[in-house]
Each structure stands twice: as structure tokens, then as C-alpha cells.
N, C-alpha and C positions, 0 to 999 in steps of 0.2 A: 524382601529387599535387604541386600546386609546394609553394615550402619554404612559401610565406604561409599557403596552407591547412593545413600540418601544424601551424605554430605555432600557428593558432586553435587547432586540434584540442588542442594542448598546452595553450592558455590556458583550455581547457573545461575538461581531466580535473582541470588543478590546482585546480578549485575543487571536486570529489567527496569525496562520503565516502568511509571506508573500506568501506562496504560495497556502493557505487557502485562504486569501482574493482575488486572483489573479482567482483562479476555483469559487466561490462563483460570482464573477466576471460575467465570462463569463457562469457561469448556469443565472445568474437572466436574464443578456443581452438576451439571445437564448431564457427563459421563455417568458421576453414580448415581444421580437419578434413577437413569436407565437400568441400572448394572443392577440394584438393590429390587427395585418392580419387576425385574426379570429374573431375581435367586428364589423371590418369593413363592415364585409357584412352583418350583421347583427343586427338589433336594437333590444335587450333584451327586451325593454317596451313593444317590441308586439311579445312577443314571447309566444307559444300557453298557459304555463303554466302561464304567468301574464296576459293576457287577459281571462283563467277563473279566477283568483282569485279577477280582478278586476266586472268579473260578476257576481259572488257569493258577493259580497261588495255591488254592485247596488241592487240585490237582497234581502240582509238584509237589508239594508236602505228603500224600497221600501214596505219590511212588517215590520216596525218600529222598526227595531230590531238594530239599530243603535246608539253606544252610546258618549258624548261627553267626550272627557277628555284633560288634556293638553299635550305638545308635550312630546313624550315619547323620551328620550338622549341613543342613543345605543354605549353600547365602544365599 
């Protein structure tokens, strides 16, 4: 998330009630709950769709189709 998106994000909650921020609360808590018992068991890097796209990548590089550029900054 870049920083501009967070801020929105900040310039929304500041205008909550307290009882908006109190459920907003306990949804995030109970989200990564879930989200963190669920990376656990599994590591993403080798999950079937990242190990084709990193074989389609070996692939292109392999028939020169690989190209260089500088590091690309994602917001």
C-alpha cells in the first residue's frame, strides 16, 4: 500500500465513531487471525501458480527472450 493510500485510509477512520473503530477493530483482529493460521501451512513461493510462472521466466531467459531493466517501484 503506498503512503497516499494509507493516509486516505487514516483520513477515513479519523472521522469514525467510537463504535466504528471498536468493530473495524475486531473485523481486522478475526481477518488476520485467519490470514496468518492460514500462511502457516503454507509457503506461497512454491505454490503451484508461482512455480509455473517462475518456469515460464526460466523458459524465456533460456530462448533469449529476457530482458534487462531497472527495478521496477510498485505502490
Amino acid at each position: 500500500m503506498s503512503d497516499r493510500a494509507f493516509n486516505a485510509v487514516l483520513n477515513d477512520v479519523d472521522s469514525f465513531s467510537y463504535n466504528q473503530c471498536v468493530l473495524l477493530l475486531a473485523r481486522l483482529t478475526q481477518t488476520l487471525q485467519n490470514w496468518t493460521s492460514k500462511d502457516e501451512n503454507e509457503d506461497l513461493f512454491y505454490s503451484k501458480s508461482n512455480i509455473a510462472h517462475l518456469e515460464r521466466g526460466v523458459k524465456a531467459l533460456n530462448e533469449g527472450k529476457g530482458v534487462e531493466h531497472e527495478l521496477i517501484e510498485v505502490d
